[in-house]
C-alpha positions in Angstrom: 0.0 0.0 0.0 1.4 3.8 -0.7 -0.3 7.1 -0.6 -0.7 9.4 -3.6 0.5 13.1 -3.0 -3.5 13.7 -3.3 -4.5 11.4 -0.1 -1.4 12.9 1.7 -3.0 16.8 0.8 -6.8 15.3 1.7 -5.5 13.6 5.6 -3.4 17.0 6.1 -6.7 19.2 4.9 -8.9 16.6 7.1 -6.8 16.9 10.1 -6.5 21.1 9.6 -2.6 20.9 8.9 -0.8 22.9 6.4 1.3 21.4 4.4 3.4 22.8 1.9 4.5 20.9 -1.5 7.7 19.9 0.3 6.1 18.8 3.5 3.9 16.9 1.6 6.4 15.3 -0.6 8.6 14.8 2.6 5.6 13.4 4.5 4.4 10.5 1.3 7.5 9.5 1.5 7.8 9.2 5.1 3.9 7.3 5.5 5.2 5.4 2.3 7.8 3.8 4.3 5.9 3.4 7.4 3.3 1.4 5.3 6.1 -0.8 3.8 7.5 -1.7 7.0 4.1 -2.9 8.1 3.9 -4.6 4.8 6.7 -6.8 5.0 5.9 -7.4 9.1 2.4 -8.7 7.6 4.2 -11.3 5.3 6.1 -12.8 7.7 4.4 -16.3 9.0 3.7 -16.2 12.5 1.5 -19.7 12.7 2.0 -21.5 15.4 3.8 -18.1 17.1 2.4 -17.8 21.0 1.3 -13.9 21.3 3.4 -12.4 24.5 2.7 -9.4 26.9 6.6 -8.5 26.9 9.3 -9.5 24.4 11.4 -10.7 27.5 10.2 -13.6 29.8 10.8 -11.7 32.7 8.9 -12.1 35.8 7.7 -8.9 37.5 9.1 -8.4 40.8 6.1 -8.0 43.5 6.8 -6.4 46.8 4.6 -7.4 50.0 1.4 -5.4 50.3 1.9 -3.7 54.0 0.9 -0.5 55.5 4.1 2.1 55.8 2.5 5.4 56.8 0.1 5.7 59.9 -3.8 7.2 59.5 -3.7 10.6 59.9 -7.3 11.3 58.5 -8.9 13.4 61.5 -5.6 15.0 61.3 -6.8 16.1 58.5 -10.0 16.6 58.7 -9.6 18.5 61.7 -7.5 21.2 59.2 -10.5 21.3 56.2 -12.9 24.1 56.1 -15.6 21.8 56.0 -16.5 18.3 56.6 -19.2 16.1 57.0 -19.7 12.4 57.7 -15.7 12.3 57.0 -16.1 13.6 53.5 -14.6 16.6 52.4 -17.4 19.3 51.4 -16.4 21.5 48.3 -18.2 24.4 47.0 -20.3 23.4 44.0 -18.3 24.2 40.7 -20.8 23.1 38.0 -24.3 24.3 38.0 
């Protein structure tokens, strides 16, 4: 697949950039090669290829889920303009 200079001009008009006759010559040839690269990674023959998350088989190092700080929430609700119920009241921003 390849882009004409025309398609180039219509998905620069369509997206509101200007482009000028060097940009968009510069810019085919660019997608051009972007959509040869996906061309040949298309041909090549994955069958039988297991999909993978990460292209290392590492493991992902987990660390114990403990509490580190203390609870200081009347601590800070005691500080807050205004509170109720332990919620935080805000004034109302959207009508």
């Amino acid at each position: 697949m390849s882009l004409s200079l025309e398609q180039v001009r219509q998905v620069a008009r369509l997206a509101r950039i200007e482009l000028t006759d060097a940009d968009a010559e510069a810019t085919q040839a660019k997608l051009n090669g972007i959509f040869g690269l996906i061309e040949q990674m298309q041909a090549v023959d994955t069958t039988g290829v297991e999909p993978m998350s990460h292209p290392q088989d590492v493991a992902t190092r987990l660390r114990d889920d403990a509490v580190s700080e203390t609870d200081r929430r009347e601590a800070f609700q005691r500080v807050a303009p205004q509170t109720e119920n332990g919620l935080y009241l805000v004034p109302k921003v959207i009508e």
